[in-house]
N, C-alpha and C positions, 0 to 999 in steps of 0.2 A: 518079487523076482522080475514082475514087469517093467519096474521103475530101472532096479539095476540095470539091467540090459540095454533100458533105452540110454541110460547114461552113458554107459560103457559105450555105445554104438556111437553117440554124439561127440564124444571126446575124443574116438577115432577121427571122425568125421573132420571135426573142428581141426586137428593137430595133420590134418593128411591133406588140406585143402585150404590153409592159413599160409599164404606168403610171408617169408623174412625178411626184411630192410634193416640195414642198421640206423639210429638216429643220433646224429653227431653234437644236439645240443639237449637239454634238460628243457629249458624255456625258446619262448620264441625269437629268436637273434634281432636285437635291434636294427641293424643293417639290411635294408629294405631288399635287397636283389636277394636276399638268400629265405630260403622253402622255410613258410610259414605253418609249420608241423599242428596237430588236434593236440593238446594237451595230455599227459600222461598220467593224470589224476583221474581220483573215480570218484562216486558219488557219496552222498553224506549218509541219503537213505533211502533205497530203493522204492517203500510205496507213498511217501512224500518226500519230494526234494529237498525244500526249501523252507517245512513246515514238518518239520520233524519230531516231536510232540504229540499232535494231533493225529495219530495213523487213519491212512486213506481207508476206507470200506475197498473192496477188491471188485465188488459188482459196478461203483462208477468207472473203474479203469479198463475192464475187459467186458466187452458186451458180443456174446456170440450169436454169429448168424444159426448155429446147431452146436450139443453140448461137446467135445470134445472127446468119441470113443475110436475104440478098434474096429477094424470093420466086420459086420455081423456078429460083435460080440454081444453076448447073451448078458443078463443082468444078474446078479446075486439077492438074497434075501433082503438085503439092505440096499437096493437100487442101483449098488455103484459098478459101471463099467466094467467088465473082464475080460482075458482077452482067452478068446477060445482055441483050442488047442485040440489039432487033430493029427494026431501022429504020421496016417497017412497022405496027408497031405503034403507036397514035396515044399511047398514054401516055407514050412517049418522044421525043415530039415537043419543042422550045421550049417550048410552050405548057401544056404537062403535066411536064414534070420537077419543079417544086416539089413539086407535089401526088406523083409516086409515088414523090421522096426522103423523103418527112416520111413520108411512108404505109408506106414498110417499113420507117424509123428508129420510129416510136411501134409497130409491130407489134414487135418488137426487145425494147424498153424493156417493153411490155408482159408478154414471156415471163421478164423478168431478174426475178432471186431476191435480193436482197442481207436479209443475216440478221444481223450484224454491226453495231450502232450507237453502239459507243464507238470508232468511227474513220470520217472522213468520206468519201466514193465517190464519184463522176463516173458519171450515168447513160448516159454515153455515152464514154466511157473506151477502148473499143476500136475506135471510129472515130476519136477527135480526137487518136490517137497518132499521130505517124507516125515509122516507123523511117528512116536514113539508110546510105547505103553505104560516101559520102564523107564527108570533112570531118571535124570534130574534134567533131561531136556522133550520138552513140551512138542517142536518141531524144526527140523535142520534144511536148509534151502543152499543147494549147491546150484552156482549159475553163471555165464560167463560172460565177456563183453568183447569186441573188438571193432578198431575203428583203421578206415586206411583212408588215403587219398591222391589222387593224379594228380602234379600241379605243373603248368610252366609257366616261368618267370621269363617276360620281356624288358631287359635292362633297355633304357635310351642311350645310343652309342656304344653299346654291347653285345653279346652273342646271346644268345636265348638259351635256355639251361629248364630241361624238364626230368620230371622224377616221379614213380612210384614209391609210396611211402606204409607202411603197415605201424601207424604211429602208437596204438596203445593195444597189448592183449590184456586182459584181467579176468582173474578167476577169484570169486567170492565165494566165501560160508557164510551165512547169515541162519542166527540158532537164536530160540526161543527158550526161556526157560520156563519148567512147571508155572502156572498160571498166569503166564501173558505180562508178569510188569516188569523182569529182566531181559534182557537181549542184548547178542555180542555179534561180533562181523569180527571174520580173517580175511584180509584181500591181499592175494598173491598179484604181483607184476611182472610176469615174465619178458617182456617186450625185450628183445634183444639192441643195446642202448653202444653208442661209445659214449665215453667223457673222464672227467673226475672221480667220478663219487662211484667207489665198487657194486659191481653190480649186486651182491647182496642186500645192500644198504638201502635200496628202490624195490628188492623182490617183496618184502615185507611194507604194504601202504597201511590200510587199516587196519589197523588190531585193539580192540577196545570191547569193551564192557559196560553197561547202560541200564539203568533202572526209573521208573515211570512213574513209582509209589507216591509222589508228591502230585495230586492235582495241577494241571497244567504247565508242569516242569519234568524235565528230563534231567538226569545226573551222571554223568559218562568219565570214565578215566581209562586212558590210554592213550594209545595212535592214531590223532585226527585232522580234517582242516581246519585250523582256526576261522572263527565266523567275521573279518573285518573285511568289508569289501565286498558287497552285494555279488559282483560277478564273478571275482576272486576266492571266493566260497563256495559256489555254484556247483552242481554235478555237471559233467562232461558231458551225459547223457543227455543233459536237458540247453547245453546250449546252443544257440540261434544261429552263432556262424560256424565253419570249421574252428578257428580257434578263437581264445578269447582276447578282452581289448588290452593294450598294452598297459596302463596302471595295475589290472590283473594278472598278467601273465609274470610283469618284474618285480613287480611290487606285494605278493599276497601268493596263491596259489600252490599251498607249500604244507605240509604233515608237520605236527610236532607231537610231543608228547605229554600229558599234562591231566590235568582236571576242569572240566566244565561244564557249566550248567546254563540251562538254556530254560525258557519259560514263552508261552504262547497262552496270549489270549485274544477277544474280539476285538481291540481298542489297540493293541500292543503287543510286540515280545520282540524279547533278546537273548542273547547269547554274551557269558562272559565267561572266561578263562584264565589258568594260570598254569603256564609253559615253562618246558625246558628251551633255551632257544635252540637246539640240537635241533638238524633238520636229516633225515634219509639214514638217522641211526650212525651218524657219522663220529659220536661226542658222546660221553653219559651224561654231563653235565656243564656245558662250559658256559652256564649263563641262563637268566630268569628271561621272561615274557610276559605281560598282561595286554589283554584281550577285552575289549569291552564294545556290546552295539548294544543298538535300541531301533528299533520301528515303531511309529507312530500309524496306526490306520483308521482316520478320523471320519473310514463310509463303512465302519467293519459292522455296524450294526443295522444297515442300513437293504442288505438280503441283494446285493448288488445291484437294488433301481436305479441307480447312478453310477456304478460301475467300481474297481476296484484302487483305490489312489492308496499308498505307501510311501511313506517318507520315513527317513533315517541317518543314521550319522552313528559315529565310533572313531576309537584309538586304539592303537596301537604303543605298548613299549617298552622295549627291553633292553638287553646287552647279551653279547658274547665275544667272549674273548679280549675282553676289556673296550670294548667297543660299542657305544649306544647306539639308539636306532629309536626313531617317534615315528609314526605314522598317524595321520589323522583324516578320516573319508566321509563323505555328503550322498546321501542316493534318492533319486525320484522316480516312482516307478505309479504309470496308470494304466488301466486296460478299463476297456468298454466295449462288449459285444469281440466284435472280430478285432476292433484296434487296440495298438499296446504302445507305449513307450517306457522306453527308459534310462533313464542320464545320474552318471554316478562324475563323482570330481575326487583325488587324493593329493596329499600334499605331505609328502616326505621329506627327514632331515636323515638321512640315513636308511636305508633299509634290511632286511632280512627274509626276501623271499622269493620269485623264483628264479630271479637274476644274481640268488647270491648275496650276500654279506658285503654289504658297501657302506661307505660312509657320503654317497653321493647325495647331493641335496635335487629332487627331483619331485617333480609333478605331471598333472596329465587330466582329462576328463575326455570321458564320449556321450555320445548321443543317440541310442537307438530308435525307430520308428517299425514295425511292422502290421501288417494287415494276413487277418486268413479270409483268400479268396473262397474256399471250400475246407470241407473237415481236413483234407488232406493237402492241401496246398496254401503255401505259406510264402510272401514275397517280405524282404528286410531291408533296409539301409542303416547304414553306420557312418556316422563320421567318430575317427577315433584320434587323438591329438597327445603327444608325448613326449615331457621335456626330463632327458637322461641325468641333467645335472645345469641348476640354476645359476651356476655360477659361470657359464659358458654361453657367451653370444651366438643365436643364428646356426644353434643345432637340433631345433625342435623337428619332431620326426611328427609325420600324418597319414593315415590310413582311409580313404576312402573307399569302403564296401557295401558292393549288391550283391544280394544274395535271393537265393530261393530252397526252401524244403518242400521235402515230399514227400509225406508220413505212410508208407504203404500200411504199416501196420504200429501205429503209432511210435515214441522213441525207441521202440523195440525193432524197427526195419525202416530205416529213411533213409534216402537220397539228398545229397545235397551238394548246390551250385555257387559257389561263390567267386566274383570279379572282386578285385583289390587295386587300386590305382594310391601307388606306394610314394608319398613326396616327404624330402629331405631336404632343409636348408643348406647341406652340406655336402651334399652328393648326389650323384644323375638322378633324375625321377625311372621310377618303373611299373609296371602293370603285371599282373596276377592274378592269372583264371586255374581254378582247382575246383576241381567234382570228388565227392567225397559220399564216404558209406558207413553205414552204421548198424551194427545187429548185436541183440542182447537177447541171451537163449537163457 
């Protein structure tokens, strides 16, 4: 009853103090003077991002300053927290329950430690679970996400143009079945959107079904992101600037629906698939997709004495609608201690992803570098370079970004700052400061 409540209380909360904006593009608009929106995707796998296979332990991700109870609750035979309940008491009257659920959930959230931020966390993860006795589900995790941001754009020999943006809401089920090696995710998208693609066709992101029974391999069929493209695969949650780099955002960063298997070990893993090319449920079928990557981790044995280096490479290739599409990507990723880099390259004869079904022939690569000054503070650079169609002279687009995070409570509460210095062969140069927010309950 205590779970209920606090849910019920937060979904008020969330839906009563959640700003609206509408977003007038799906992807990030190549045309550098126009608002650089967060991405509207979510993630692959809540307690590992990017290593999904392997499930995180919960104790490296959330380390608490004190356990997480009510206040002055008494303990039961079996240890676990409860919350006490005194009739006379006017704070647990009708008219005071909102007020002293929220009030010992953010006392809670307050004392929680999360120190981990290359995998995403639920600040409230140990109330929205709940365990079952019966039935054929093991344990059911309802949890939400939302990301906004301020930005304004300084065109060179322009007007300056600024905006509030409420760019992604998400609401996940993530359910466990009897004995831990099945598990499925429902992710709703409510984000209120213009464009093309109806808005049902985006309400429904994830919907899939996943089994573990194979040592080191995962086996999922449904509604997912295809894995080509290190950062074009990536949860929202987990990346480094407000949005992602341009080969990612036009080229990859897109749901299908399909069959895929994915395998992780100490040396190696990949991810390979076979798709409908149907993207936002728009098609039942107008067309095949294959999916294939590999990473190479040549210090995976190594307990990170030299730090963590990742290398990799995949294809992309399908058709719809009588229309082919190849994609082919390179990625290098190192970290050691506080430092990290990492530089991905793609090279398109067509594509299918979030720019849309084109037959453009287009490439791109970036380059990241970042350092954590403190557990909680995070300084980035990017340079990001983007060519829309190779057969056109002197229209490669580039992005220069600094940026900074600020992990209050790991990817579950951060702050973040980002400067953009926007240059087009083709059109005025411009600049772009956006402070941006993130919380996942």
């Amino acid at each position: 009853m205590k779970k209920i409540r606090l849910f019920l209380a937060l979904i008020f909360a969330f839906v009563s103090f959640s700003p609206v904006c509408a977003q007038t593009d799906e992807v990030i608009p190549l045309k550098r003077e126009e608002t650089a929106p967060f991405s509207d995707t979510v993630l692959d796998e809540e307690e590992d991002d990017d290593d999904p296979v392997n499930g995180t332990d919960d104790s490296s991700i959330y380390k608490e300053k004190s356990k997480p109870t009510f206040i002055n609750a008494p303990k039961d035979n079996n240890s676990q927290p409860v919350e006490k309940f005194d009739a006379a008491n006017p704070l647990y009257s009708p008219r005071f329950l909102l007020f002293n659920v929220l009030s010992n959930a953010a006392k809670d959230v307050y004392n929680l430690e999360i120190e981990r931020t290359d995998v995403p966390s639920a600040l409230l993860k140990d109330y929205l679970t709940f365990k079952t006795e019966k039935g054929p589900l093991q344990s059911i995790h309802i949890w939400g996400a939302m990301q906004s941001n301020f930005s304004t754009t300084f065109t060179e020999n322009s007007d300056t143009d600024s905006e509030y943006n409420t760019e992604l809401i998400n609401v996940l089920i993530d359910g466990k079945f009897k004995g831990g090696k099945e598990n499925f995710r429902i992710m709703l998208d409510p984000t209120p959107r213009n464009g093309n693609v109806p808005y049902m066709g985006r309400f429904f992101q994830d919907l899939y079904v996943e089994t573990h029974r194979i040592p080191h391999t995962s086996v999922l069929i449904g509604n997912s992101r295809p894995g080509v493209g290190i950062e074009g695969a990536q949860s929202p949650y987990t990346l480094s600037f407000i949005h992602r780099s341009q080969i990612a955002r036009n080229l990859s960063n897109m749901r299908k629906f399909g069959l895929r298997v994915r395998g992780n070990y100490s040396l190696m893993d990949y991810d390979a698939g076979l798709y409908s090319s149907s993207t936002n449920f728009t098609s039942f079928f107008p067309g095949h997709e294959l999916d294939l990557w590999m990473n190479l981790k040549p210090l995976g044995k190594t307990d990170g004495r030299y730090g963590k280096l990742v290398t990799g490479a995949g294809f992309q290739s399908g058709e719809k609608h009588d229309m082919s599409y190849n994609l082919s990507a390179a990625y290098l990723g190192y970290e050691y201690k506080k430092f990290w880099t990492k530089l991905e390259y793609a090279y398109a004869n067509g594509s299918n992803g979030g720019s849309g079904l084109t037959d453009k022939h287009s490439q791109g690569f970036f380059a990241t570098i970042g350092y954590r000054i403190t557990k909680k503070l995070e300084l980035l650079a990017r340079y990001d370079q983007f060519d829309p169609d190779r057969n056109i002279a002197n229209n490669n687009r580039r992005e220069y970004t600094l940026g900074t995070n600020y992990y209050l409570k790991g990817q579950a509460l951060k702050l973040i700052l980002n400067y953009i210095y926007c240059q087009n062969d083709s059109q005025p140069d411009s600049h772009r400061l956006m402070v941006g927010t993130q919380i996942l309950l």
